[in-house]
PDB file of N, CA, C and O in Angstrom:
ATOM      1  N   UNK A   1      -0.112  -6.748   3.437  1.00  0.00           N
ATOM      2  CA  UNK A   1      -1.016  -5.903   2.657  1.00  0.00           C
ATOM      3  C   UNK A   1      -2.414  -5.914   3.270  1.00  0.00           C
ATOM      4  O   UNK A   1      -3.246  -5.019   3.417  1.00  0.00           O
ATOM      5  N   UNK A   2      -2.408  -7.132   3.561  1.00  0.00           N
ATOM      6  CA  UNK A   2      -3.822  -6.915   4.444  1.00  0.00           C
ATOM      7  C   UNK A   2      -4.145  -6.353   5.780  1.00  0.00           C
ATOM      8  O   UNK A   2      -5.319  -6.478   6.129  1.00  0.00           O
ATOM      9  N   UNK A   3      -3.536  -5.909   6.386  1.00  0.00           N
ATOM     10  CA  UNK A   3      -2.983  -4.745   7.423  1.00  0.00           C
ATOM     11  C   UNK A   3      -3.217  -3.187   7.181  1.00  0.00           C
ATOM     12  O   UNK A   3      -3.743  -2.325   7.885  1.00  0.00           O
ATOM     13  N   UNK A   4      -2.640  -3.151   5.948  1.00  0.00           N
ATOM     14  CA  UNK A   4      -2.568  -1.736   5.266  1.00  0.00           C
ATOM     15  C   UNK A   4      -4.503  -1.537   4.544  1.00  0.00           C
ATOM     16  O   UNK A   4      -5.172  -0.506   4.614  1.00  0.00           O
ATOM     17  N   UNK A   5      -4.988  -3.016   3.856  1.00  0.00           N
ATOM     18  CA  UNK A   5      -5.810  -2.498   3.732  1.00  0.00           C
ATOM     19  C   UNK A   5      -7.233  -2.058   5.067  1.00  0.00           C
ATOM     20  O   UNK A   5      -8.189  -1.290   4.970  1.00  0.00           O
ATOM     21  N   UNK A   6      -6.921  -2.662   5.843  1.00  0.00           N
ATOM     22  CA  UNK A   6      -7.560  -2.667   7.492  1.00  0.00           C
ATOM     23  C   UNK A   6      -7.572  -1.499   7.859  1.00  0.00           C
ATOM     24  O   UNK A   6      -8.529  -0.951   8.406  1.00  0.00           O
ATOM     25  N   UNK A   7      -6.377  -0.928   7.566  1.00  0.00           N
ATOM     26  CA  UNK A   7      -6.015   0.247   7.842  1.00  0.00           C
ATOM     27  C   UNK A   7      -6.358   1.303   6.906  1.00  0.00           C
ATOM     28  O   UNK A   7      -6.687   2.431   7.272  1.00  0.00           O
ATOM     29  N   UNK A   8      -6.284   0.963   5.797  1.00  0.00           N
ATOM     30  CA  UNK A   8      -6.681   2.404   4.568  1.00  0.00           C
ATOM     31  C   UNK A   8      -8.603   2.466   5.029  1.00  0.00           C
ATOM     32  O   UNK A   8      -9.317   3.439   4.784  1.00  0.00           O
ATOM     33  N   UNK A   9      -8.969   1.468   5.561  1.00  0.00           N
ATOM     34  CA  UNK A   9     -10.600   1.436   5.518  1.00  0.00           C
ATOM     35  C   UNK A   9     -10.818   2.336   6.955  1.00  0.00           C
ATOM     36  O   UNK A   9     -11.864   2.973   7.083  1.00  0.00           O
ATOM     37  N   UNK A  10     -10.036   2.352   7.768  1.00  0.00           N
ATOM     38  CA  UNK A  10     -10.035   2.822   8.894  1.00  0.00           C
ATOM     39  C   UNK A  10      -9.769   5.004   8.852  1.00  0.00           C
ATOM     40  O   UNK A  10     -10.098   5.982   9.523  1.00  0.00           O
ATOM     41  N   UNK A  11      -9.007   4.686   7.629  1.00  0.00           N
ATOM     42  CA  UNK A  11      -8.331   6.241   7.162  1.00  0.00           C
ATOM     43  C   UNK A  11      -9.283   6.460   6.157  1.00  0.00           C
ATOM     44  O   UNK A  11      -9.196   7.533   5.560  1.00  0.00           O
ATOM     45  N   UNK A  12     -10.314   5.559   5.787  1.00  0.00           N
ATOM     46  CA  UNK A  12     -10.884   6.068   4.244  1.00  0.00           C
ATOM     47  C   UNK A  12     -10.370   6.723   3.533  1.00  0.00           C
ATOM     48  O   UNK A  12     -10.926   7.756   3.160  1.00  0.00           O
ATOM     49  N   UNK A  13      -8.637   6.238   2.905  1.00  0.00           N
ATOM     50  CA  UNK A  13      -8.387   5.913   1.661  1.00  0.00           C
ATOM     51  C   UNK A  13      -9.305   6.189   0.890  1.00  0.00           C
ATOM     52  O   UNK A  13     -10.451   5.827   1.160  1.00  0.00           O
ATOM     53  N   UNK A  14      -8.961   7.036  -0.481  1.00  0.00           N
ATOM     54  CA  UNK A  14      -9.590   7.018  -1.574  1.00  0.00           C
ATOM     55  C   UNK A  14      -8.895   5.562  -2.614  1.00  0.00           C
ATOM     56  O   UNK A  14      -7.835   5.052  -2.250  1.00  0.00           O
ATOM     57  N   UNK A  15      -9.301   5.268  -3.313  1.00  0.00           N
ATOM     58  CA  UNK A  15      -8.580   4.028  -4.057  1.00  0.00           C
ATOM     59  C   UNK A  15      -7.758   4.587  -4.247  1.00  0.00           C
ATOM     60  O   UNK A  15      -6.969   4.503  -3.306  1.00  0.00           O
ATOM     61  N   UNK A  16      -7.208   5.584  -5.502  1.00  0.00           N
ATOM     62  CA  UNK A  16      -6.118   5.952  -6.290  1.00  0.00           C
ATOM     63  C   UNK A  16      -4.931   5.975  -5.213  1.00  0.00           C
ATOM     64  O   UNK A  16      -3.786   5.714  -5.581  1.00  0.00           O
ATOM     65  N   UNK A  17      -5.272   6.352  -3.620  1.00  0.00           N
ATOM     66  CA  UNK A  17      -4.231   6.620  -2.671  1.00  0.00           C
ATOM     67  C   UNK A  17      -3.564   5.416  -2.410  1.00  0.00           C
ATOM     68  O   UNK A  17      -2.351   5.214  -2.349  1.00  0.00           O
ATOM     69  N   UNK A  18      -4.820   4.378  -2.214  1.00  0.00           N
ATOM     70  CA  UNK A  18      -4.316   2.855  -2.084  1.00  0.00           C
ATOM     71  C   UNK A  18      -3.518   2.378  -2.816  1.00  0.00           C
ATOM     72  O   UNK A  18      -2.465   1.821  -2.505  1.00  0.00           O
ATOM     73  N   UNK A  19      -4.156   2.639  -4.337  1.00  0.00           N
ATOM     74  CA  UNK A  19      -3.137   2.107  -4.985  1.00  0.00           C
ATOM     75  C   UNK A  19      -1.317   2.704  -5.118  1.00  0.00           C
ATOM     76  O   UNK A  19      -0.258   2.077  -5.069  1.00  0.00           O
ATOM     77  N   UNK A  20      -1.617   4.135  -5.293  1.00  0.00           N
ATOM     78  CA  UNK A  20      -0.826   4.540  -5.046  1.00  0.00           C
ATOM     79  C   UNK A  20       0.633   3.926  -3.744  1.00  0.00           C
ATOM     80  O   UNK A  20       1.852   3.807  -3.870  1.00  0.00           O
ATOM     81  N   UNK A  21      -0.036   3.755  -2.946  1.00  0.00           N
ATOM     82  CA  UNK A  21       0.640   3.209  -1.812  1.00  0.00           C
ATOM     83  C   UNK A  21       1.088   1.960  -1.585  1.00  0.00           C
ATOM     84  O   UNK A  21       2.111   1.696  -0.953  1.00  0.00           O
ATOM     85  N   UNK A  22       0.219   1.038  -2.174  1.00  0.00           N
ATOM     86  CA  UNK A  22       0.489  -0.407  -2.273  1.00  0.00           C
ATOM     87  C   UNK A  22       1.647  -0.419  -3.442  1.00  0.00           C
ATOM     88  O   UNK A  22       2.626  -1.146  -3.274  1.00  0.00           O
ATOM     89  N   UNK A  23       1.524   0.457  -4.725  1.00  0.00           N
ATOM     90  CA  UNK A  23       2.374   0.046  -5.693  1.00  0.00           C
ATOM     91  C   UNK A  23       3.604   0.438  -5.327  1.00  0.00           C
ATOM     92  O   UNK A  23       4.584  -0.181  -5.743  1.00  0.00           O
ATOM     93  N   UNK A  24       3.767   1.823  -4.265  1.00  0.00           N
ATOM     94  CA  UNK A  24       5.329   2.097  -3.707  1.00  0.00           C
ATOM     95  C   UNK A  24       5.806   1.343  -2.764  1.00  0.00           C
ATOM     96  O   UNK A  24       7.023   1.243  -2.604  1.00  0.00           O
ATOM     97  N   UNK A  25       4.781   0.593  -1.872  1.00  0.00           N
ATOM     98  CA  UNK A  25       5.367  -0.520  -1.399  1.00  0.00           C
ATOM     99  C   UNK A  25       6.314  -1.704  -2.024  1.00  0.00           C
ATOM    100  O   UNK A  25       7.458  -2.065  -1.746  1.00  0.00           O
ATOM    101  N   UNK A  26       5.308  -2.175  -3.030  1.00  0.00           N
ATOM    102  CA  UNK A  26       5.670  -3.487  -3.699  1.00  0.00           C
ATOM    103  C   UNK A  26       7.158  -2.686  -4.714  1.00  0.00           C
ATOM    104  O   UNK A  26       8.215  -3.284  -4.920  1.00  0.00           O
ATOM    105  N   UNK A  27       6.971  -1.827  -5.010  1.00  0.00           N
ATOM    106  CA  UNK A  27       8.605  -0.824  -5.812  1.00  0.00           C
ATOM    107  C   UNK A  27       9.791  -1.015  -4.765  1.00  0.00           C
ATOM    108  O   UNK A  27      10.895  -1.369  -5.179  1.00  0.00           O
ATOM    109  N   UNK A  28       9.488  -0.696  -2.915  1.00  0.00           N
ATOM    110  CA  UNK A  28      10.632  -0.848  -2.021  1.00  0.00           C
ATOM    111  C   UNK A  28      10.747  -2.472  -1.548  1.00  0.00           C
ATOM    112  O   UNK A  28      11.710  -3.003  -0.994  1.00  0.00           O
ATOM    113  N   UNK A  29       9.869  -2.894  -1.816  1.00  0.00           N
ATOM    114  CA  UNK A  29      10.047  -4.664  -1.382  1.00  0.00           C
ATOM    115  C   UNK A  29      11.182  -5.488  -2.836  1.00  0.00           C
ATOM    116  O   UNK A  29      12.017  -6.392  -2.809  1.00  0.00           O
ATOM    117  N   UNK A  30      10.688  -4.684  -3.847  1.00  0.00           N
ATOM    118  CA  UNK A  30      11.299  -5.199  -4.734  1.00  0.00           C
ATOM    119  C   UNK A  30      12.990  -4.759  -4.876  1.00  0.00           C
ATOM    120  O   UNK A  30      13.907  -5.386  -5.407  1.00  0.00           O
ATOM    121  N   UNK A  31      12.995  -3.631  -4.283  1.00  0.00           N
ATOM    122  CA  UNK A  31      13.986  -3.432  -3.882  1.00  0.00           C
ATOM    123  C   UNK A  31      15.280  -3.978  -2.964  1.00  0.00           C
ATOM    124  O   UNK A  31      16.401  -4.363  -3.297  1.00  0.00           O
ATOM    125  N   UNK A  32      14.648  -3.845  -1.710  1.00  0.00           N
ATOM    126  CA  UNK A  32      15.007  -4.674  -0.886  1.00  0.00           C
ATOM    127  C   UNK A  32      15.340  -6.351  -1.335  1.00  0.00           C
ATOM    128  O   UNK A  32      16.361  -6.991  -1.083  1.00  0.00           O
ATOM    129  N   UNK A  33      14.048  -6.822  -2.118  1.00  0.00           N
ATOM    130  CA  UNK A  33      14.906  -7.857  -2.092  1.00  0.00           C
ATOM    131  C   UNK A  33      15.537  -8.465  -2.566  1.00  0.00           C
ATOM    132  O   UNK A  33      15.640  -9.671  -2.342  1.00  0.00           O
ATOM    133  N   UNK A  34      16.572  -7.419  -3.903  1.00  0.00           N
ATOM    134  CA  UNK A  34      17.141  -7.227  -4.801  1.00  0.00           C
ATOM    135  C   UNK A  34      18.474  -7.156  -3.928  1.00  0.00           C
ATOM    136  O   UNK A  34      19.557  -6.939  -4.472  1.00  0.00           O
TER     137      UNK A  34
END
């Protein structure tokens, strides 16, 4: 995650996108490691 945020600062990300993105992450991780 701290990669992605390195990176959203680099893309200037609006928050809502971040979050957006971090929470579909953590939805396919949870997946996966299901």
């Amino acid at each position: 995650e701290v990669l992605l945020v390195d990176k959203a600062q680099l893309l200037t990300l609006s928050a809502p996108e971040m979050t957006v993105l971090l929470g579909g992450l953590r939805v396919l991780g949870a997946n996966v490691g299901q």
